[in-house]
N, C-alpha and C positions, 0 to 999 in steps of 0.2 A: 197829797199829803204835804202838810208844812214843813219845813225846815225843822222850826225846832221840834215838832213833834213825833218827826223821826230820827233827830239827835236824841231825842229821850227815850226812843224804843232801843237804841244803839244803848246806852247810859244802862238802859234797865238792862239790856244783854249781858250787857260785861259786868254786872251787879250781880247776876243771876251765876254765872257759869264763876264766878271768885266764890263765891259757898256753894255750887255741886261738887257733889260726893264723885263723881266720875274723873274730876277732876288730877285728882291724883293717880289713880292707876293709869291714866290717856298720858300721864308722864311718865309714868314710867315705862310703860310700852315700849313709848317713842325711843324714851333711850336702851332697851332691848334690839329694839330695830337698830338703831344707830350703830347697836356693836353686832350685830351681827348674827344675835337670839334670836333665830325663828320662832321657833319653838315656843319661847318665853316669849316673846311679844305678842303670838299669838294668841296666848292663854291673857297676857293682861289686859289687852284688845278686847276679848270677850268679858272681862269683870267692867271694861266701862258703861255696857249697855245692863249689865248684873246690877251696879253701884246708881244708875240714874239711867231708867229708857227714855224718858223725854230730854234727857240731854244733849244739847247740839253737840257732844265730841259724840252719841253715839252712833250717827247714821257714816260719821267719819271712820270709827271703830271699827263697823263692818268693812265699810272698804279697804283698810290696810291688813284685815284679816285674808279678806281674796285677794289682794293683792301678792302676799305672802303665801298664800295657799299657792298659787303661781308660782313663787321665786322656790316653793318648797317643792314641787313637783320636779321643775326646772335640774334643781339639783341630784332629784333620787333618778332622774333618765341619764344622766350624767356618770352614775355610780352602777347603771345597771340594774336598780329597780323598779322597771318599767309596771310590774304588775301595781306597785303600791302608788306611782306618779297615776296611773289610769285611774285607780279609786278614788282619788282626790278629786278626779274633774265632775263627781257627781254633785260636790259637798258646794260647789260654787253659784252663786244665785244671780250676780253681777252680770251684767253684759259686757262690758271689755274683759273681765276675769273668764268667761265660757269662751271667748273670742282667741284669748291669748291659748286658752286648752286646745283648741280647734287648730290654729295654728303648731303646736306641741306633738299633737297626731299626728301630721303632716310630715313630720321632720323622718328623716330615715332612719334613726336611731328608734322611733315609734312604730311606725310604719315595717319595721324589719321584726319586731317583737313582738305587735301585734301579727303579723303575718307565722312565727314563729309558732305562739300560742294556737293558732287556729288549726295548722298543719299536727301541730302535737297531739289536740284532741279530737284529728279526723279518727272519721272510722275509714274512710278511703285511702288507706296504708300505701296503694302505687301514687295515688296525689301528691301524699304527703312527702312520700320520701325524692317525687319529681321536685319537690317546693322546698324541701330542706339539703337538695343538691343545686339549687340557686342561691338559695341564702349562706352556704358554705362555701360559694364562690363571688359572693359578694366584701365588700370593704367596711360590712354592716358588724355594729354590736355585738350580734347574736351567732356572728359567723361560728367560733368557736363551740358554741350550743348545739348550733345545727350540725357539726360535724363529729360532736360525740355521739350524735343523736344517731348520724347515718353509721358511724363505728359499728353499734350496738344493734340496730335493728338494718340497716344497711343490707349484712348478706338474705340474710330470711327473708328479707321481701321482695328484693331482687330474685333469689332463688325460685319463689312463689311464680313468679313474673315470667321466669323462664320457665317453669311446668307448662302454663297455659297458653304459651307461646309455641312452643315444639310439641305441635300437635298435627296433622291434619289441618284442620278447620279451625289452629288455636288462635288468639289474639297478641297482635304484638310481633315481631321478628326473633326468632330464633336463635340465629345468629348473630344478630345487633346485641342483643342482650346476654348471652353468651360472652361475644369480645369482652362486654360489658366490666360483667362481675372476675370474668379473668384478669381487667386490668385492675378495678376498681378494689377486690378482697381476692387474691391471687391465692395467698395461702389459705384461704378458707376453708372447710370442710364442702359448705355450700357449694363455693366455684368448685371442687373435683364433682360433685352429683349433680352443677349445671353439664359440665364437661359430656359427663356422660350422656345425658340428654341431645345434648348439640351435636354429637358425633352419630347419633340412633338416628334425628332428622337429619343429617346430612346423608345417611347411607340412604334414606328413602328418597331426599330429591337428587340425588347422586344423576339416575339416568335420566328424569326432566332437565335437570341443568345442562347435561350432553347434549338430548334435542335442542333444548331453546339454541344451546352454542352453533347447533347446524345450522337452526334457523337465520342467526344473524349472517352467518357463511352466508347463505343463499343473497339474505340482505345483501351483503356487499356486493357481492356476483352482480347483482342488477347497475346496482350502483357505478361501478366499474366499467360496464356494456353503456349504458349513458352517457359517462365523460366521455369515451371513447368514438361511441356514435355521433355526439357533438360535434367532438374535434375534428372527426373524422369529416362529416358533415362542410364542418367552414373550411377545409385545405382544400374539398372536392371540386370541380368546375360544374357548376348547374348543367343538367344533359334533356332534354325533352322527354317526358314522363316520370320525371323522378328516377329515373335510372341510378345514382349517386346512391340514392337511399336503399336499396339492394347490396350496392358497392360494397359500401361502409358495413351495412351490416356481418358481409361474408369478410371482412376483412378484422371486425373487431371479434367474431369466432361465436355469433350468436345462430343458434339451433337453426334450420332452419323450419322447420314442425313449434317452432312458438310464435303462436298468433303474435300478439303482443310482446313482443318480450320487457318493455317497460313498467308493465301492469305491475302493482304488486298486492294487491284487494285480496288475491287468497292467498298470498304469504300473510300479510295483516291480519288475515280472519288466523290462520294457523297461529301466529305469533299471541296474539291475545287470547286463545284458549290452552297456551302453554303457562301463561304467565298466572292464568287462573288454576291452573293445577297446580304451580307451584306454591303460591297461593304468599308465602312469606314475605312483609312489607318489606327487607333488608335486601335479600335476594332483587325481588322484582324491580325495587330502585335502580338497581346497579344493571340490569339488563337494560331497563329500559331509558339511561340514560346512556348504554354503550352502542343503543337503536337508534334513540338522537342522532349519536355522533357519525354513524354510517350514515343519516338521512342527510345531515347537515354539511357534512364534508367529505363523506366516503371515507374514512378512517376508521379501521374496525384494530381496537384492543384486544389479545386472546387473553382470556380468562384461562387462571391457573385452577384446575378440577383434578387433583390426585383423586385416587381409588378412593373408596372409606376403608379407614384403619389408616393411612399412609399419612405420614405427616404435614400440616397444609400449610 
């Protein structure tokens, strides 16, 4: 194309766009925007594509309208109205404007409210109230929301939690959740009828918990025979036949009617068909980390097990 022949298509543009009708409301807009009119520039923004569609401020119009659709969202996540900033990001057709929403989601003030809304309208009420005891301990928005939330439906479902829990064969720990609601709604009507609950399971695993305590007894007992035979073992002067190893044994005070005494394959088997009778995940943690600590270092913690009824 020549020179002048596209000076004259230039000439004819600005010929064209001094008499459209768009021309005026695309000013005014602008200075809506200027001062800080969302709202209103948004609305005059859309009369420029109303006032002339084949006008060149119109394809301009659209984009300072998503644009603003953005700077508008921006401000209601700021204010706390996440649900109306999220209806906005449908209304967007732009690709930098869905880009900048995408990014908007992301942020933890979205991300906390969206997470917020999902948990509110579970039907999985122990999810929900696990998800709005994270978001209540978060630095988020919503924190506030989420903790009236657990105020109000809090003991109930916790309570819930603890029925199916303190059972037999129930799901959950008993006594974890138990602690739980005593620390978390102490005065509650709930926490005295989890109470009650937790103290009924406790009277039933009252004498599994004595066994298993035996059991780790026995645990240490070997444990103890071990260092000892060890030690015993390296101070000894080697004697032809293993003679030493006799020695030590009758010195560290083990049976002598035990084949093995180091074995512990059927305390093992004992100890984990205790642990399945007990059956309670809160309980059997705390055994079977007091099992560890005898295996790892011979160190055995006694567990405090009052009667039931007697205060723990």
């Amino acid at each position: 194309m020549s020179r002048p022949i596209a000076q004259a298509i230039v000439v004819l543009a600005l010929a064209l766009a001094g008499c459209d009708a768009a021309k005026e409301p695309m000013s005014k807009a602008r200075e809506a925007e200027a001062a800080g009119k969302v709202a209103e520039a948004k609305a005059l923004y859309a009369e420029v594509c109303k006032a002339a569609e084949s006008s060149p401020f119109c394809p301009v119009a659209k984009q300072r309208i998503e644009a603003l659709t953005v700077r508008e969202a921006t401000t209601l996540v700021a204010e706390g109205q996440y649900g109306k900033a999220k209806e906005l990001s449908a209304t967007v057709m732009d690709a930098p404007a869905k880009r900048a929403f995408e990014a908007l989601a992301k942020t933890r003030a979205m991300s906390s409210a969206a997470a917020f809304e999902e948990a509110n309208a579970s039907a999985d009420k122990a999810a929900a109230r696990a998800k709005m005891e994270e978001l209540a301990g978060q630095s988020s928005p919503v924190a506030d929301k989420a903790k009236e939330w657990l105020t109000k439906n809090g003991p109930a479902l916790l309570l819930d939690e603890v029925k199916a829990a303190c059972k037999p064969d129930g799901t959950g720990s008993c006594v974890d959740l138990g602690k739980k609601i005593a620390k978390l709604f102490p005065t509650s009507p709930e926490a005295a009828e989890a109470k009650a609950l937790v103290d009924a399971d406790y009277k039933r695993l009252h004498p599994l918990l004595k066994q298993a305590e035996a059991l780790l007894v026995q645990r240490l007992e070997i444990s103890n025979w071990k260092s000892k035979y060890d030690l015993c073992l390296k101070q000894a002067e080697p004697s032809p036949g293993g003679y030493e190893m006799q020695v030590c044994k009758t010195e560290v005070g083990i049976p002598e009617d035990r084949g093995d005494p180091f074995s512990t394959s059927f305390l093992e088997g004992a100890w984990k068909k205790k642990l399945t009778e007990i059956h309670d995940p809160g309980w059997v943690k705390s055994l079977e980390d007091r099992w560890g600590k005898i295996e790892s270092s011979g160190i055995y913690d006694p567990a405090s097990l009052p009667k039931p009824g007697e205060s723990k």
